[in-house]
Backbone bond lengths (Angstrom), bond angles and torsions (degrees), N, CA, C in turn:
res aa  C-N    CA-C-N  psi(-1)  N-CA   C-N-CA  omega(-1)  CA-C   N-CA-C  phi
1 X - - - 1.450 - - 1.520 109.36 -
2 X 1.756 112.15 140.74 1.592 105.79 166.65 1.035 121.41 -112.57
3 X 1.520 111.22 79.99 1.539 108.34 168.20 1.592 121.38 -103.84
4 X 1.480 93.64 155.80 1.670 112.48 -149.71 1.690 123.59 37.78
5 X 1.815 97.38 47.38 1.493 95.86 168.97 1.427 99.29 -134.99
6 X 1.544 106.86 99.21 1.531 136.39 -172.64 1.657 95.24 -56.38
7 X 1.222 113.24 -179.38 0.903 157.16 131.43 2.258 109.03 85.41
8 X 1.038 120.89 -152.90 1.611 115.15 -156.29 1.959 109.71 -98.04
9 X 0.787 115.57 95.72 1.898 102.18 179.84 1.323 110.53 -73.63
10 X 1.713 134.18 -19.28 1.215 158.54 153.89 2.233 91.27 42.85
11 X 1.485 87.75 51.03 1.705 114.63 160.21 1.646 90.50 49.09
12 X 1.370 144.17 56.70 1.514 147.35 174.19 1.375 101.36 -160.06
13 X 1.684 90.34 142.28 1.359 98.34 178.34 1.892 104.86 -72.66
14 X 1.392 96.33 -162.53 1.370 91.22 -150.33 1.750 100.03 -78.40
15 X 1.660 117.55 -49.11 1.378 115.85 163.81 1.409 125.08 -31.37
16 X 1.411 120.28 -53.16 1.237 135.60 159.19 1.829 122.07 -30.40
17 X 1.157 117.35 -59.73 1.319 147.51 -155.39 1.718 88.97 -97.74
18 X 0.983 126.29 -73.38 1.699 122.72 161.72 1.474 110.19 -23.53
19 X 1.019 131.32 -71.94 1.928 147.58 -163.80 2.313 84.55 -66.39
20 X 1.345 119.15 -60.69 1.277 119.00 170.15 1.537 105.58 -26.14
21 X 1.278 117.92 -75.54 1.056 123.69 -141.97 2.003 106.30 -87.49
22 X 1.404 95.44 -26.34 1.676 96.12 167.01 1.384 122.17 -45.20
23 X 1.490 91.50 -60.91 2.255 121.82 -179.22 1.454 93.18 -45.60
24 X 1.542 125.50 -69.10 1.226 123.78 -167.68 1.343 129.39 -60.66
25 X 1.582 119.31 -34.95 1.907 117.27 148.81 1.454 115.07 -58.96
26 X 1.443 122.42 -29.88 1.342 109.19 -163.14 2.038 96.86 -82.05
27 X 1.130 94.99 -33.23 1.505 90.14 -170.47 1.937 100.97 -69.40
28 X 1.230 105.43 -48.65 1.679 118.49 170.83 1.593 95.33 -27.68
29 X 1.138 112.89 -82.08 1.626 107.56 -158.13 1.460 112.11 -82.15
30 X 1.478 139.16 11.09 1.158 141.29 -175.35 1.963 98.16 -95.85
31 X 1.621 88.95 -35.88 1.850 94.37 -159.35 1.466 98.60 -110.12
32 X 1.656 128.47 -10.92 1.088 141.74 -154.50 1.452 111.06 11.57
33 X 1.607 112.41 46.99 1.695 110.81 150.18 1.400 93.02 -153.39
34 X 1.126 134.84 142.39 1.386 117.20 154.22 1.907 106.24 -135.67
35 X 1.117 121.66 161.07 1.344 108.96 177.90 1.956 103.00 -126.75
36 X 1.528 126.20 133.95 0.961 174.44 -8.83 1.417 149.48 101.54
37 X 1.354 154.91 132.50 0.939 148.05 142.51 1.747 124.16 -49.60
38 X 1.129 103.15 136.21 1.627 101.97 -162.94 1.284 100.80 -49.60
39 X 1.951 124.52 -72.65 1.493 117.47 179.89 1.607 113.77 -22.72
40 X 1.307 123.11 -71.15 1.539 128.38 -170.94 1.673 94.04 -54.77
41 X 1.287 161.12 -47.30 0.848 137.18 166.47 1.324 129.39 -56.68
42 X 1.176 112.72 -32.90 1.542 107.61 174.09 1.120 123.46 -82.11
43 X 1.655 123.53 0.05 1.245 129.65 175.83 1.508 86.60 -99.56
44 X 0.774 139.96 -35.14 1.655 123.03 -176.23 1.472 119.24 -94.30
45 X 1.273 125.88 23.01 1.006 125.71 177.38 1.620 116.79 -80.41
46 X 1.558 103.16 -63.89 1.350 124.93 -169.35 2.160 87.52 -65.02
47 X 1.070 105.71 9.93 1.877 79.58 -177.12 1.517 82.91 -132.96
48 X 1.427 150.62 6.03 1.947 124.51 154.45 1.687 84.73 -92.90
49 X 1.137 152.36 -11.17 1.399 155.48 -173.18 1.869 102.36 -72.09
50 X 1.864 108.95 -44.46 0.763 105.20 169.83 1.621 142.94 -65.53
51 X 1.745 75.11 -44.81 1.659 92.16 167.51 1.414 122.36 -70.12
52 X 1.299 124.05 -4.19 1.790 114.42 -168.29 1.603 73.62 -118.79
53 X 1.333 139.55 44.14 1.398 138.97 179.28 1.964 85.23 -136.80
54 X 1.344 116.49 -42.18 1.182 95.23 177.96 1.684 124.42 -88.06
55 X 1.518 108.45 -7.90 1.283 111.87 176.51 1.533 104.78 -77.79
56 X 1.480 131.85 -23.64 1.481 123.64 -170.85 2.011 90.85 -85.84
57 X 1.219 121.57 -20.01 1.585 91.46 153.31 1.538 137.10 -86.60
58 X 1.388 111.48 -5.57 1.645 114.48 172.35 1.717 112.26 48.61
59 X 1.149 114.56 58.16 1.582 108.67 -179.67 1.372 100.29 -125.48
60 X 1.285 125.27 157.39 1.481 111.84 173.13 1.499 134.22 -69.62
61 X 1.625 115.47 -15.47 1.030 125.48 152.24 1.711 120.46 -41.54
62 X 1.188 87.00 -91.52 2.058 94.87 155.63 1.592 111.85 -6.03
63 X 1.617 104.20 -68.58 1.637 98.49 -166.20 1.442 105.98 -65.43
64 X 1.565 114.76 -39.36 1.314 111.48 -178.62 1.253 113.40 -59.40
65 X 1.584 119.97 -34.71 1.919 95.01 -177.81 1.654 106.58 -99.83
66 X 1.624 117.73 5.50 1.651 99.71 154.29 1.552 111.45 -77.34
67 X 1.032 130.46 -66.65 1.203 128.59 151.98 1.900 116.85 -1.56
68 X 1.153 117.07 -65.66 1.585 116.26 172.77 1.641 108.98 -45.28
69 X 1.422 119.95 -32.43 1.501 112.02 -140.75 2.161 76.06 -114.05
70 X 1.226 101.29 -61.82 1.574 97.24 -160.63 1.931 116.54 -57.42
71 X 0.908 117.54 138.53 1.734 118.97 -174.81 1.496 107.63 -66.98
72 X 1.598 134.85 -35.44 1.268 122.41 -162.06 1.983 111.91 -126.68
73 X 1.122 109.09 118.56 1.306 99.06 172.58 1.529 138.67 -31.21
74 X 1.705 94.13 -19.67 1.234 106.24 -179.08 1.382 108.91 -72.03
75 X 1.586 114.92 -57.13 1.465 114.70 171.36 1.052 134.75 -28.23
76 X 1.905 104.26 -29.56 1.878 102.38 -161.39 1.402 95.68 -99.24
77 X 1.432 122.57 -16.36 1.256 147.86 -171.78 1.866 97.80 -62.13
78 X 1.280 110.49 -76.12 2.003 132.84 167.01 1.491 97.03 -39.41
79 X 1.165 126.50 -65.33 1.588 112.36 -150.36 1.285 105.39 -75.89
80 X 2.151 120.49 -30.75 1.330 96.42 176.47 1.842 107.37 -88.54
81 X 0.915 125.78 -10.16 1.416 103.95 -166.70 1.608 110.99 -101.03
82 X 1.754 124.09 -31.62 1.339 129.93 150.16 1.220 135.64 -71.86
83 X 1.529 112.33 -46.10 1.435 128.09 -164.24 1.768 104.14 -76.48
84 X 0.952 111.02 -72.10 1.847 137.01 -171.15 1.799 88.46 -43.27
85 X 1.164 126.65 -67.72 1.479 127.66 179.51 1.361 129.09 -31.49
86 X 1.656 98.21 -43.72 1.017 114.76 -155.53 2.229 104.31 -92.00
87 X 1.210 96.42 -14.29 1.307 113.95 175.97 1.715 125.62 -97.74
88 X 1.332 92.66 7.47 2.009 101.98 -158.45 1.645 82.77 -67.25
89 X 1.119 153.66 -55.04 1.402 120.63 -149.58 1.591 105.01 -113.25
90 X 1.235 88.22 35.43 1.900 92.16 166.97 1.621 115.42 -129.02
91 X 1.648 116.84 123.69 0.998 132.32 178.10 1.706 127.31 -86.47
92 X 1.611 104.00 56.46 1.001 102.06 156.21 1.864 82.65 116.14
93 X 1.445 97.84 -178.58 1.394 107.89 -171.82 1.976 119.98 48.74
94 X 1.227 98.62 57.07 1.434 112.34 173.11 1.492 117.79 -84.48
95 X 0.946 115.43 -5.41 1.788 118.20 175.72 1.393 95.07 -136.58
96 X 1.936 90.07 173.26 1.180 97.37 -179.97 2.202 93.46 -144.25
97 X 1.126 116.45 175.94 1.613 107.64 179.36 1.446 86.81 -124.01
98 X 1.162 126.55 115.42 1.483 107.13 149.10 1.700 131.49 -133.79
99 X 1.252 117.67 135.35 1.398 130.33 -141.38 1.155 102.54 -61.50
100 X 1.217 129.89 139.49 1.481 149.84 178.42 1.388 109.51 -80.07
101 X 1.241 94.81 -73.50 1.890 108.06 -165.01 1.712 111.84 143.45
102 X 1.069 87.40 163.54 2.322 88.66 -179.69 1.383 101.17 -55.47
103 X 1.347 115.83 158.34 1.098 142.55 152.71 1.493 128.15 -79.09
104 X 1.060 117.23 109.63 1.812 124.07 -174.58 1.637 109.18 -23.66
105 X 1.450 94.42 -63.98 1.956 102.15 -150.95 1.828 94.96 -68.55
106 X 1.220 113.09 -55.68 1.363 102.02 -166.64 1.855 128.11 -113.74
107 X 2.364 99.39 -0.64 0.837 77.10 170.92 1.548 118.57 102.55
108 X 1.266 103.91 -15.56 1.737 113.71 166.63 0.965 124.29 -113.82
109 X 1.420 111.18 128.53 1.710 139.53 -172.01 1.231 107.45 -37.23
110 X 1.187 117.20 104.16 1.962 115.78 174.49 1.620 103.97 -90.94
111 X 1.358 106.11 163.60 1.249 124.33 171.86 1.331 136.43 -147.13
112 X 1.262 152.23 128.39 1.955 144.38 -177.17 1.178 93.42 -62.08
113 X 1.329 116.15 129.48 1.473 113.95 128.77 1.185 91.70 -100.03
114 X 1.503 115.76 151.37 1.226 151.14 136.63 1.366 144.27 -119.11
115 X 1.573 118.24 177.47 1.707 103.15 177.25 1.982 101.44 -96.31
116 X 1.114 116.65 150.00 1.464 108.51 -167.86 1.869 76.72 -90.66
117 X 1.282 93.53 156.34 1.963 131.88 -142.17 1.021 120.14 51.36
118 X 1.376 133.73 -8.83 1.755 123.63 176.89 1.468 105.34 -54.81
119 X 1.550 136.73 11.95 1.347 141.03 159.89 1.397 94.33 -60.10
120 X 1.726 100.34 -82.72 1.208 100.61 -171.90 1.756 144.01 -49.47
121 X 1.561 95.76 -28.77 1.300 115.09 169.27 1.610 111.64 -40.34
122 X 1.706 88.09 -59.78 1.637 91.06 -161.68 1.635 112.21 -84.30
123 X 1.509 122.64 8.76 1.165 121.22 178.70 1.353 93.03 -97.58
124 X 1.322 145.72 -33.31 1.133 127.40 -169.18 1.334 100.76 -81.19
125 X 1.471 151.76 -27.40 1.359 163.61 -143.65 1.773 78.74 -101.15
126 X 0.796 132.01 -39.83 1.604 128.14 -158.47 1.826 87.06 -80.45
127 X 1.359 97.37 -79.66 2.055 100.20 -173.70 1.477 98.76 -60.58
128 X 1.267 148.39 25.57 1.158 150.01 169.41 2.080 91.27 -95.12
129 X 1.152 100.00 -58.53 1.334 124.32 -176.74 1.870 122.57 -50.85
130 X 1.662 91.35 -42.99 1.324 99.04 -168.13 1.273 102.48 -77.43
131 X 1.705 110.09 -38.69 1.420 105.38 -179.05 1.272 141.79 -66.86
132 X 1.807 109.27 -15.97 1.518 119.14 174.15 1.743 104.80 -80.11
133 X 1.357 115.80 -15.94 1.328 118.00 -178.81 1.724 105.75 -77.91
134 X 1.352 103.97 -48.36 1.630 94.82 176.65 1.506 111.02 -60.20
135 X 1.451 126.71 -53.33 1.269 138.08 177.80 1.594 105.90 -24.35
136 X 1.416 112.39 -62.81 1.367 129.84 175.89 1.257 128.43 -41.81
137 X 1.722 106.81 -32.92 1.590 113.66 -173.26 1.563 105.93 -93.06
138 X 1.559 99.94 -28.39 1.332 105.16 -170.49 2.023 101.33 -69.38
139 X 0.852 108.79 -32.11 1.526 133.27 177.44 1.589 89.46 -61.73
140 X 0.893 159.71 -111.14 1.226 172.96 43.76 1.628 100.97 110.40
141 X 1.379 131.01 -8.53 1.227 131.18 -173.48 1.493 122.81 73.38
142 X 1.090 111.80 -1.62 1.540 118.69 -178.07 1.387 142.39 -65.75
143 X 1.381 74.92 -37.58 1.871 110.40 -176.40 1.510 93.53 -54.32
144 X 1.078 104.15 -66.10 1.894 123.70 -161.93 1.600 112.79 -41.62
145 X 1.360 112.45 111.06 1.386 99.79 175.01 1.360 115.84 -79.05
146 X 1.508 120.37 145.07 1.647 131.17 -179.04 1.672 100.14 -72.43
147 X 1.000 121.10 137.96 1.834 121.23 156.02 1.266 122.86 -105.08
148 X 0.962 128.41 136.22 1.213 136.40 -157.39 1.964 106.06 -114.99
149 X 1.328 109.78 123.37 1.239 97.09 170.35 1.370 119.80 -79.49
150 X 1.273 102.55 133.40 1.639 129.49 179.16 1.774 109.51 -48.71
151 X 1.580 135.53 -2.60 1.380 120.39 -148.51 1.400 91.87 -76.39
């Protein structure tokens, strides 16, 4: 029996399930969406929650133990200088899981985690996008529609 032994065994030993759960924060806060099996999301929730908990203190301690846990410099790099900022007057509830749907091949329930506003993030990064592309055509003569007389 497992009583009072919290948390996800998600069928891996513990090395296994450790290296799981690293990949899945580091990719979390690099892409701030990733999609998943529900278990593996819910075991990784409460731990990028932690980490975008140590980037809103910015101390070097902090970097040193995101740094211990996350795989890429880049990651520890995003959460303190984008991520952590962007969370200072929110207490908690930085993600959200939300259900996808089955998975084709085998059939298991996927789900987003994400960071809650990476909506907005990435919609403005998108019309950030669209607009240097029109800029470009219009530059280039492209943009401009020809009219054609009707005779």
């Amino acid at each position: 029996m497992r009583h009072q032994r919290a948390g996800f065994k998600l069928k891996r030993d513990v090395s296994a399930r450790r290296a799981l759960l690293r990949s899945l924060v580091t990719s979390a806060i690099l892409e701030e969406r990733i999609v998943t099996t529900v278990p593996k999301a819910k075991a990784a929730k409460p731990l990028v929650e932690k980490m975008i908990t140590l980037a809103k203190r910015d101390t070097l301690h902090s970097r040193r133990q995101a740094a211990q846990f996350l795989l890429t410099p880049a990651a520890v790099q995003k959460l303190f200088e984008k991520i952590g900022p962007r969370f200072t007057q929110r207490n908690g509830g930085y993600t959200r899981i939300v259900r996808v749907g089955i998975r084709k091949g085998d059939g298991a329930e996927t789900a987003m985690l994400e960071l809650v506003g990476s909506e907005l993030v990435r919609r403005a990064a998108d019309r950030a996008k669209r607009r240097e592309e029109r800029l470009k055509q219009l530059q280039q003569g492209e943009g401009a529609p020809v009219e054609q007389d009707s005779n």
